[in-house]
C-alpha positions as CSV (number, residue, x, y, z in Angstrom):
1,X,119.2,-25.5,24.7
2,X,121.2,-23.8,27.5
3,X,118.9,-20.4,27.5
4,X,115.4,-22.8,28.3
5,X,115.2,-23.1,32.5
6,X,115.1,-26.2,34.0
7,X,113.5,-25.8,37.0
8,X,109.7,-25.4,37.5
9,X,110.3,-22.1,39.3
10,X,112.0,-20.7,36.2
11,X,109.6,-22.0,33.8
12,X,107.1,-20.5,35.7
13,X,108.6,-16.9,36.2
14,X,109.2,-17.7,32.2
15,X,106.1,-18.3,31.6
16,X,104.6,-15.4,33.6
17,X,106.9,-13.1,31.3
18,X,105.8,-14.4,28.3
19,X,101.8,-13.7,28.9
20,X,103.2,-10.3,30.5
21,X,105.5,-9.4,27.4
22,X,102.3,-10.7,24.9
23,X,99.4,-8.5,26.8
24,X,102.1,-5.3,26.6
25,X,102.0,-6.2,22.7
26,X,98.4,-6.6,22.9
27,X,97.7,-3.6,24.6
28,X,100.0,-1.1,22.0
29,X,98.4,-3.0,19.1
30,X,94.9,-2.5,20.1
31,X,95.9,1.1,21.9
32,X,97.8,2.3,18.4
33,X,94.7,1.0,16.0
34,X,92.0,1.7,17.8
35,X,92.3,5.3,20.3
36,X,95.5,7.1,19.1
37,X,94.9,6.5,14.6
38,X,91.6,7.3,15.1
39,X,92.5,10.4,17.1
40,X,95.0,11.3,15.4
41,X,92.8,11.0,11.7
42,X,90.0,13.2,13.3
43,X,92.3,15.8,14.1
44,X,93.6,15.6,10.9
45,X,90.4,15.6,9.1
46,X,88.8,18.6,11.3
47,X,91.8,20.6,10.7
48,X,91.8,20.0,7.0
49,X,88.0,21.3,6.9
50,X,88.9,24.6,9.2
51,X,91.6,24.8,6.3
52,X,89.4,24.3,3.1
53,X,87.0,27.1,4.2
54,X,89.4,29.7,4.0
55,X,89.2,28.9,0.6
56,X,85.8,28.4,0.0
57,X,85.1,31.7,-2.0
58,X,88.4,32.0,-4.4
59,X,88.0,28.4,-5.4
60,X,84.2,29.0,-6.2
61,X,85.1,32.4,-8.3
62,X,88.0,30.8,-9.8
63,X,85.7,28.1,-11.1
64,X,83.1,30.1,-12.9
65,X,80.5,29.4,-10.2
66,X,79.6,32.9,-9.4
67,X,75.9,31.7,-8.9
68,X,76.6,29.1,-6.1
69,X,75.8,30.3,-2.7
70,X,78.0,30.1,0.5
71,X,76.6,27.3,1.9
72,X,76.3,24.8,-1.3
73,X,80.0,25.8,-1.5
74,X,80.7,24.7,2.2
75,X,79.0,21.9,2.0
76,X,81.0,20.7,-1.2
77,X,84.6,21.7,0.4
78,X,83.9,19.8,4.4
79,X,80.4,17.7,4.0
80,X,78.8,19.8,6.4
81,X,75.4,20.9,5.9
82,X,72.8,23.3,7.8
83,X,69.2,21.8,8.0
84,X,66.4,23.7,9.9
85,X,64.1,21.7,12.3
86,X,61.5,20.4,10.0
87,X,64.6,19.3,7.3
88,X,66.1,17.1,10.1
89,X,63.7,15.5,11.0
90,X,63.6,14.2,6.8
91,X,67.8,13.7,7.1
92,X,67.4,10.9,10.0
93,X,67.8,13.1,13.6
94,X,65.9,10.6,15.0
95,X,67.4,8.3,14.6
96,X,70.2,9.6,16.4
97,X,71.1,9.2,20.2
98,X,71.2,11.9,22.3
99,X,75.1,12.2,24.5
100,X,74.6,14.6,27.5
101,X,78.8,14.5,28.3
102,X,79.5,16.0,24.3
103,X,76.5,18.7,24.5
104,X,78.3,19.8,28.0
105,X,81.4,20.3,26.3
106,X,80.4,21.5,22.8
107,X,77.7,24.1,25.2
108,X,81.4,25.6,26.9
109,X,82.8,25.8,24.0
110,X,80.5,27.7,21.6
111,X,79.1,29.8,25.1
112,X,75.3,28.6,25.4
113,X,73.1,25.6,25.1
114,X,74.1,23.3,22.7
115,X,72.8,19.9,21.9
116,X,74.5,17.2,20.2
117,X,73.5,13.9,18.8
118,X,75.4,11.1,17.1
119,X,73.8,9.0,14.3
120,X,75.3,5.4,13.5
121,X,74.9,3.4,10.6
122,X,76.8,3.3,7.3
123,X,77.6,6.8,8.0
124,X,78.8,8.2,10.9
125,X,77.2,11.6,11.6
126,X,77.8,14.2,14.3
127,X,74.4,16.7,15.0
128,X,75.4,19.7,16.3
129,X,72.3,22.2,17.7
130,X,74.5,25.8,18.1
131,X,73.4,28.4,20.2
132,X,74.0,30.8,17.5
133,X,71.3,29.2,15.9
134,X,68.6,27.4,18.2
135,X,66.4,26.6,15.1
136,X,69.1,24.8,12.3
137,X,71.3,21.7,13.2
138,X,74.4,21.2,11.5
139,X,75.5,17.8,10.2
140,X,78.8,17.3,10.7
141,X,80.0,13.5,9.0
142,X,83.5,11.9,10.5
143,X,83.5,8.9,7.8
144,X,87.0,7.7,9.5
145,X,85.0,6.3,12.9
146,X,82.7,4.0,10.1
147,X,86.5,1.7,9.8
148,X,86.1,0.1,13.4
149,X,83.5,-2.7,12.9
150,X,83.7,-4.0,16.8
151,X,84.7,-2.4,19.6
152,X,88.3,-2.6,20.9
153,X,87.9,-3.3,24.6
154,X,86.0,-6.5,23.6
155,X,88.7,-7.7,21.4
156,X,91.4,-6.6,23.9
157,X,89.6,-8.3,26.7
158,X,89.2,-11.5,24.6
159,X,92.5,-11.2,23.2
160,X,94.2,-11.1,26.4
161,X,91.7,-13.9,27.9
162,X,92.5,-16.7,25.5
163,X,96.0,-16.0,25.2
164,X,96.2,-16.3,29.2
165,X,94.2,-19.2,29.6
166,X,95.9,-21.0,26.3
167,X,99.4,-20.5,28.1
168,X,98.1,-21.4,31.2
169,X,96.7,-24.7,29.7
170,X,100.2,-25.8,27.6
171,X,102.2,-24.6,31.1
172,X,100.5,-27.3,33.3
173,X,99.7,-30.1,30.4
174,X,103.5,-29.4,29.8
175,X,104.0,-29.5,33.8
176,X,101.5,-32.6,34.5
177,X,102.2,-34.6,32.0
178,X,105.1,-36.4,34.0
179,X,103.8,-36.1,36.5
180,X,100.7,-38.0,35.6
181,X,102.9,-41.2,34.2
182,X,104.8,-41.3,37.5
183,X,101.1,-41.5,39.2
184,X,99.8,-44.1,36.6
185,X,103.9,-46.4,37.1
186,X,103.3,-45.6,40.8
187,X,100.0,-47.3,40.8
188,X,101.5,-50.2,38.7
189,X,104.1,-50.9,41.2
190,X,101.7,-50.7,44.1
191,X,99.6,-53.2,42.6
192,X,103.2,-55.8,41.9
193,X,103.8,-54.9,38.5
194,X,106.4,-53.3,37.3
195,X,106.4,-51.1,34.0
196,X,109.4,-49.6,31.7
197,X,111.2,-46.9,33.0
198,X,109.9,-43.7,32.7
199,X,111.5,-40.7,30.4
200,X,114.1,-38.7,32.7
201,X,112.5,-35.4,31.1
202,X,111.1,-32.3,32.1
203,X,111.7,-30.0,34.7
204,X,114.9,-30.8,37.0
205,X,112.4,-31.2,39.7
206,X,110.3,-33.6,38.2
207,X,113.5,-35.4,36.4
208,X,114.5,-35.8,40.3
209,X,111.8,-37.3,41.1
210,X,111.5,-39.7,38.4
211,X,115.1,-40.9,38.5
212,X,114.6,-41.4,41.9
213,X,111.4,-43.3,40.7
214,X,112.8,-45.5,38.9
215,X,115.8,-46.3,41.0
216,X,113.2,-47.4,43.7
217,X,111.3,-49.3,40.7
218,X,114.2,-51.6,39.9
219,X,115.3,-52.1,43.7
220,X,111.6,-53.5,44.2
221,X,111.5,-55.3,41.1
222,X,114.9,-57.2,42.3
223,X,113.6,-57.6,45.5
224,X,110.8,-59.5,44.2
225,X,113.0,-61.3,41.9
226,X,115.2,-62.0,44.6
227,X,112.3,-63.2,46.7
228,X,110.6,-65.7,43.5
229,X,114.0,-67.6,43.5
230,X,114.3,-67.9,47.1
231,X,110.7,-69.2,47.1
232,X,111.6,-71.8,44.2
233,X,114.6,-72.9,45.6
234,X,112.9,-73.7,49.1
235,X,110.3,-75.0,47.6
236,X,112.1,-77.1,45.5
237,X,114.4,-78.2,48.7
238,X,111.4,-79.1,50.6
239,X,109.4,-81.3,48.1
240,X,112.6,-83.8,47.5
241,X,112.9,-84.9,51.7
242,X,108.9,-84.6,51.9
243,X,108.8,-87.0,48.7
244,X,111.2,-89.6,50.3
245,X,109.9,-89.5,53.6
246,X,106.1,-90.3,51.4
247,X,107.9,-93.1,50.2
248,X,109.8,-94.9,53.3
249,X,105.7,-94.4,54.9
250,X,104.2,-96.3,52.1
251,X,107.2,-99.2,52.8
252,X,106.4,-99.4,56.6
253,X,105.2,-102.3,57.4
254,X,101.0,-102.9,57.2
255,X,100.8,-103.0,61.4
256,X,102.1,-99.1,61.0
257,X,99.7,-97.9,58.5
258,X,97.8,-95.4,61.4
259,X,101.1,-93.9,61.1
260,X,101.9,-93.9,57.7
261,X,98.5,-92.7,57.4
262,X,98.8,-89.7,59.5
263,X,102.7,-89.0,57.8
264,X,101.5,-88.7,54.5
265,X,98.6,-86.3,55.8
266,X,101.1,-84.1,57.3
267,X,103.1,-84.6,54.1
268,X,99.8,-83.4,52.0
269,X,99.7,-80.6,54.3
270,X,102.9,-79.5,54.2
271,X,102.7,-79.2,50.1
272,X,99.5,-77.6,51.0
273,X,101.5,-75.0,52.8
274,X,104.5,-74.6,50.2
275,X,101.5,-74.4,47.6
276,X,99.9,-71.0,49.5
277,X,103.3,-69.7,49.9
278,X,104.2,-69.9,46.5
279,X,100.8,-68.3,45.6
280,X,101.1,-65.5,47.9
281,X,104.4,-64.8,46.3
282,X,103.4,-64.8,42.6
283,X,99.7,-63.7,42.8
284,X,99.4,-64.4,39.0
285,X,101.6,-61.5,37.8
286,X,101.4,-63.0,33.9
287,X,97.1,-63.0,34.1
288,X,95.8,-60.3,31.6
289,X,92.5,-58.5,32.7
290,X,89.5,-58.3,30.6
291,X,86.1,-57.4,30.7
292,X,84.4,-60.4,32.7
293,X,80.9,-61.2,34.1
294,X,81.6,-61.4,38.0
295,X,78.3,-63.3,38.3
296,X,79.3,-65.6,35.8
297,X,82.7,-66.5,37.7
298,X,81.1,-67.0,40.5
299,X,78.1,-69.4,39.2
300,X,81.2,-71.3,37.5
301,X,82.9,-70.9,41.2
302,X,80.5,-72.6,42.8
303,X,79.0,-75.1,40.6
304,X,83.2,-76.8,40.4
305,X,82.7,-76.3,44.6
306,X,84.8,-80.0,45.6
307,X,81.6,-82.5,46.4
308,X,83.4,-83.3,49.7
309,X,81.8,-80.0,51.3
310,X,79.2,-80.5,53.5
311,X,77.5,-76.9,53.6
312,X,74.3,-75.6,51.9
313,X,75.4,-72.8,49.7
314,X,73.0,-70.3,48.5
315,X,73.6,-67.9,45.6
316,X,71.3,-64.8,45.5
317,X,72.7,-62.6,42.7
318,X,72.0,-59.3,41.6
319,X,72.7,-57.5,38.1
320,X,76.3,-56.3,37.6
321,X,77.7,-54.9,34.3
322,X,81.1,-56.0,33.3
323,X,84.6,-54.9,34.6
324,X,87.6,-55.6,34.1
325,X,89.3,-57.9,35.9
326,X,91.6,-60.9,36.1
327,X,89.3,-63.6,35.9
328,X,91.3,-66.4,37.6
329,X,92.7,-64.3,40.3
330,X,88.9,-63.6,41.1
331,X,88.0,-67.3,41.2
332,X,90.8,-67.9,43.7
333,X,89.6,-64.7,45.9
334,X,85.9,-66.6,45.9
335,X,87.2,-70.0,46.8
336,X,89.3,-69.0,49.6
337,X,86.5,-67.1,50.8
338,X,83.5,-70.5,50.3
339,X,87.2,-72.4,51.6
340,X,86.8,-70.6,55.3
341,X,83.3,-70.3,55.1
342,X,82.5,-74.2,54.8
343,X,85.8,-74.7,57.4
344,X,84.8,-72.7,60.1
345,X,80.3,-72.0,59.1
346,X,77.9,-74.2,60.7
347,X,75.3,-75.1,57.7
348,X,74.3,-72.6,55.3
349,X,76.3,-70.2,53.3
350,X,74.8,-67.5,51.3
351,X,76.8,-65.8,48.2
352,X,75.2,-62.5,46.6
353,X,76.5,-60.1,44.4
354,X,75.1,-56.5,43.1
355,X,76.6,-53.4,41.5
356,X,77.0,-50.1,43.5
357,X,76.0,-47.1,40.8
358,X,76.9,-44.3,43.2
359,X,80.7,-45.7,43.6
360,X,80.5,-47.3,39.8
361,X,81.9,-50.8,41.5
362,X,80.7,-54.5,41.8
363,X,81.0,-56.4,44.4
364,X,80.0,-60.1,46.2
365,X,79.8,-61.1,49.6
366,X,80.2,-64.2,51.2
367,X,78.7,-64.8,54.5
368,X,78.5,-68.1,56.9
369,X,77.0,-68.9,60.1
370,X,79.5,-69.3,61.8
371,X,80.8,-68.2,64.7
372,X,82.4,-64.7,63.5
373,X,85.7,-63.0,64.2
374,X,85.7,-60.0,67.3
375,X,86.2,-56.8,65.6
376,X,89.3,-55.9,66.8
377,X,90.8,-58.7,65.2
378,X,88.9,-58.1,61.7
379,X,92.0,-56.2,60.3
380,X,94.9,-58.3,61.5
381,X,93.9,-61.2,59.6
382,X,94.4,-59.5,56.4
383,X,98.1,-59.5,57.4
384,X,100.5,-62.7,56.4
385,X,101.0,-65.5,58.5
386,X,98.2,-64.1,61.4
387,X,95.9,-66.7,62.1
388,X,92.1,-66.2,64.0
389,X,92.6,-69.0,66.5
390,X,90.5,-67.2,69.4
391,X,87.6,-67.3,67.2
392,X,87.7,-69.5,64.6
393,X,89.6,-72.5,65.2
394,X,92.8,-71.1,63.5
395,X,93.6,-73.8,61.0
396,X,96.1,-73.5,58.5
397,X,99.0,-71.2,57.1
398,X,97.4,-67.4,57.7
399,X,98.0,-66.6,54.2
400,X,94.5,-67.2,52.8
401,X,93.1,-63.7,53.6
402,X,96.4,-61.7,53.0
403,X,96.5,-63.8,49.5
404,X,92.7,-62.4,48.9
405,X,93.8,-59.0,49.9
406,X,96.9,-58.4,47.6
407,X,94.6,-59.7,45.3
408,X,92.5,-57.2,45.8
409,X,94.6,-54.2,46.0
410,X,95.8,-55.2,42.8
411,X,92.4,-54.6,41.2
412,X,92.3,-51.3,43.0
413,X,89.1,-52.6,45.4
414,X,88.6,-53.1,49.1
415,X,87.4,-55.9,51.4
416,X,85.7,-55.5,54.4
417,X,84.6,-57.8,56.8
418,X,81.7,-57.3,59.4
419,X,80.0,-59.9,62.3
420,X,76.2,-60.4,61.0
421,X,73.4,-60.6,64.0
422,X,72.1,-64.3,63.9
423,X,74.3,-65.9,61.2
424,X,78.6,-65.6,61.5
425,X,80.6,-63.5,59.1
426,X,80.2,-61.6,56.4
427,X,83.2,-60.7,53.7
428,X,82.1,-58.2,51.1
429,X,84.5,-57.8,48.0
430,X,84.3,-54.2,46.0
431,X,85.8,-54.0,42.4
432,X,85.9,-50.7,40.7
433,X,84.4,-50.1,37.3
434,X,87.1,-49.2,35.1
435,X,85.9,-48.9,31.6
């Protein structure tokens, strides 16, 4: 459809016309039914009463009602009818309300005091008090007012409200809808997944954006493609020499066996190292989240703890509903964390766990007694390949905490780590509650 704009500035201005061109509709509609018809049918009907009573007295002679008075006669041609004070007060006046504004005018017109009153009901009457005649009222019915059920002005107003307030909900659903998958994708990617492309529809702004979107999706996705086989391939590469130089150790001679000894270790370290970097690069992109039990991961965490460690480990936790979460990615994040605090505590290390209501997350902490990190270093060990050898001893690859942390990020939590008075350091892992 060339005619529908493509830009969100035209659909806008669009849009604007439309609730515009609609209320101008609205407002003849109600203004046409309601205020000029019913004008126009009083006039109409008030003339057509002045007219009958020039008639009044040939069409009651021509009749054969010679008898009849004046006044029966009137009342039969318009529906007008004279009542005296006492006879009023039997005909409903009052039941009638009382309209300063009409007795001013109806006073100028007929020259003296008039009062006029206006009974509502199945019948709409008009009660005229003349001057002429300070001790009769005059009835005067307008049955074409008794049509209008409810008044206009509310159904304009209401009209007019919804129809606003209905455009101006389709407009941004139609308007946010993109946008809102590009924020869910953009998330996704963030976190090192990567979903289908999103639809190129929409405004032309937002199909900018989201081509754009998903240009920088693939590059990233073949950048990590890119960096997987580069990975494998070293990887691979460096396990063939390390295996052969295992195997001319174990055929040294049994006077070189401290050496040996100390080749293979390096060997087992290496793999070690290939092992985290491998890790760090895949992060268990194929792991499904479900809803888990952190507490439960991290009694099962602990209790398969290697029985090589040496520390006293004490689990203290508190109640935490279930999240979801990728349960084996979690288990990794908890042993890296028990990992450095039985490398680098002293004796004890205490796990506990509890659920924050006011941020709906859970979380678990790990603290040792060790001898802490200073915090200006706190947040660049979260980075690859930074190590805290002024504090800690600095053993290892650095990827341990930058592996926990895009772990993590991917579960759209945060991990903060703090220097406790009289004990070492304390790691705190937050997961949010989602569903």
């Amino acid at each position: 459809m060339k005619l529908f704009p493509k830009s969100a500035f035209a659909r806008t201005v669009g849009l604007l016309a439309l609730v515009l061109l609609l209320n101008q509709l609205v407002s003849y509609l109600m203004v046409s039914n309601y205020v000029v018809k019913p004008s126009i049918e009083q006039i109409t009907q008030l003339v057509a009463k002045q007219i009958k009573t020039m008639f009044i007295t040939e069409s009651a002679l021509t009749s054969g009602q010679q008898e009849q008075s004046l006044a029966v006669a009137f009342h039969e041609a318009t529906g007008i009818r004279v009542f005296s004070n006492e006879k009023s007060l039997e005909e409903g006046l009052q039941q009638t309300t009382y309209y300063g504004y009409l007795s001013e005018l109806m006073s100028a017109e007929l020259g003296g005091q008039a009062d006029v009153r206006i009974a509502q009901g199945q019948k709409f009457y008009v009660w005229v008090k003349p001057p002429q005649a300070p001790d009769y009222w005059i009835r005067v019915p307008l049955n074409s007012l008794t049509s209008g059920q409810f008044s206009p002005l509310v159904i304009y107003l209401l009209v007019i409200g919804v129809l606003s307030v209905f455009g101006g909900v389709l407009f941004a659903n139609w308007l946010n809808r993109p946008l809102k998958a590009l924020e869910n994708s953009a998330k996704l990617v963030g976190r090192g997944e990567f979903p289908a492309q999103l639809p190129e529809k929409g405004a032309s702004e937002i199909v900018s954006v989201t081509q754009a979107f998903n240009r920088m999706s693939r590059g990233i996705q073949e950048l990590e493609n890119d960096r997987n086989l580069l990975m494998a391939g070293v990887s691979h590469d460096l396990r063939t020499p390390l295996t052969r130089i295992r195997l001319a150790a174990e055929m040294m001679p049994e006077s070189e066996d401290y050496l040996a000894q100390g080749i293979a270790e390096d060997i087992d370290d290496m793999n070690d190292i290939i092992d985290q970097f491998i890790d760090y690069v895949r992060l268990d992109q194929q792991e499904v989240s479900s809803h888990e039990s952190l507490n439960e991961l991290l009694e099962q965490t602990v209790a398969n703890l290697p029985d090589s460690w040496q520390k006293q480990f004490h689990v203290e936790l508190g109640q935490c509903p279930r999240v979801m979460l990728r349960p084996l990615s979690v288990k990794r994040v908890a042993v890296n964390l028990l990992e450095n605090a039985e490398r680098y505590g002293k004796k004890n290390v205490w796990i506990k766990s509890g659920y924050n209501k006011k941020r709906r997350s859970v979380w678990f902490s790990v603290t040792d007694d060790g001898p802490g990190i200073p915090e200006t270093e706190q947040e660049k060990l979260f980075q690859p390949f930074t190590q805290g050898d002024k504090a800690r001893g600095g053993v290892g690859s650095g990827l341990g905490l930058a592996i926990i942390k895009r772990i993590v990020d991917r579960h759209d939590g945060y991990i903060s780590m703090k220097n406790v008075e009289n004990a070492g350091l304390c790691v705190t892992v937050s997961l949010p509650q989602q569903g």
